[in-house]
Phi, psi and omega in degrees: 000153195251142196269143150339322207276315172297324196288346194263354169258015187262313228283143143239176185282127199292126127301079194354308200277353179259008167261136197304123173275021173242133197295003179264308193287337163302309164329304155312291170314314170324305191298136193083340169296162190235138170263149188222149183235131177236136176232080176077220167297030177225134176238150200202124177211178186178148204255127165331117134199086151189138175206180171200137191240141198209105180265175163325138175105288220269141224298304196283343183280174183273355171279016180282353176269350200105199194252111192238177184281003196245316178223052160285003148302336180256020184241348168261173231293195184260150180101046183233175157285114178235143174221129183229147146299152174206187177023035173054011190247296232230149165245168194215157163284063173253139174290130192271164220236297196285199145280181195272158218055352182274096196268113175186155174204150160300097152297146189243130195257327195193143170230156173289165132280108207248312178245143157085088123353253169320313170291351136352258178336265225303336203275322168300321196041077170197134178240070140255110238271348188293322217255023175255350180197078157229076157163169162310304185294318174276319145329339149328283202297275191325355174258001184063047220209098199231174170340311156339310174250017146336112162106330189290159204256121162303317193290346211227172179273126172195193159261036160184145178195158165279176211168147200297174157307143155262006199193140165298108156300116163314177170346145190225107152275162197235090235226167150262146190305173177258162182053010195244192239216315206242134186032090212267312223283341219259122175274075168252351165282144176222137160206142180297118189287118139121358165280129189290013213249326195308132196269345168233214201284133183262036166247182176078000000 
């Protein structure tokens, strides 16, 4: 099995131009990419499998009103960062998905653990290792990932960024999204099938 310390010299940085501009097909692509957190000397990482797409139009995103001072992040071009509070709890994550002004982004729902463990752990205060970045909001959290980075470019060296696979991803399923209200039917969940890390059902 390969050490932290190899997945931190394979990994490179995804390029704007290696991102899909249709927001599903981003979604898609997502899953097996690597998220990276660099926090001063500490890095925390992990391979995407879960995402959810929420394209132009549609009823359940937060661009479906236009462009307001809360996700005017989500209106620039793709691979930036949208980060919203939501249930007085929890932040969430998304890749903004279109061209710039086109309001539409990728939830990043769940991640595997590659790097930063331990820093895991303690930011979670949990050492169950399935149950540190399995839904959004604890990805949130185990990645330190608060308002602050709202807006950051993925594409760039900062303190988050996306990153190439360290391993082929199986098989890719397809769901209807979770939790949401509105245009419930659209098979817009993408997840790795048979990973144990995917925070809803991991069938179909």
């Amino acid at each position: 099995m390969k050490t932290a310390f190899h997945f931190a010299h394979e990994v490179q940085r995804l390029s704007r131009a290696s991102l899909p501009s249709d927001t599903a097909e981003l979604a898609r692509y997502l899953i097996g990419k690597t998220l990276v957190r660099q926090a001063g000397r500490n890095r925390i990482s992990g391979r995407i499998v879960e995402t959810e797409a929420y394209p132009p139009g549609d009823a359940s995103g937060h661009a479906y009103r236009g462009r307001t001072a809360r996700n005017q992040s989500l209106f620039l071009d793709r691979g930036f960062a949208y980060v919203y509070f939501i249930y007085g709890t929890s932040y969430m994550l998304n890749v903004t998905a279109e061209e710039p002004a086109v309001g539409a982004g990728v939830l990043l729902r769940a991640i595997e653990p590659l790097e930063g463990i331990n820093l895991m752990e303690r930011f979670r205060k949990t050492d169950k290792l399935r149950d540190l970045a399995r839904g959004p909001g604890r990805l949130a959290a185990a990645l330190q990932i608060d308002q602050r980075l709202d807006g950051v470019d993925l594409c760039d060296s900062g303190p988050l960024w996306l990153g190439t696979a360290v391993r082929q991803t199986t098989y890719i399923g397809t769901t209807v999204r979770i939790g949401i209200t509105r245009e419930v039917h659209r098979p817009l969940r993408f997840f790795e099938v048979g990973s144990p890390f995917v925070s809803g059902p991991a069938t179909r």
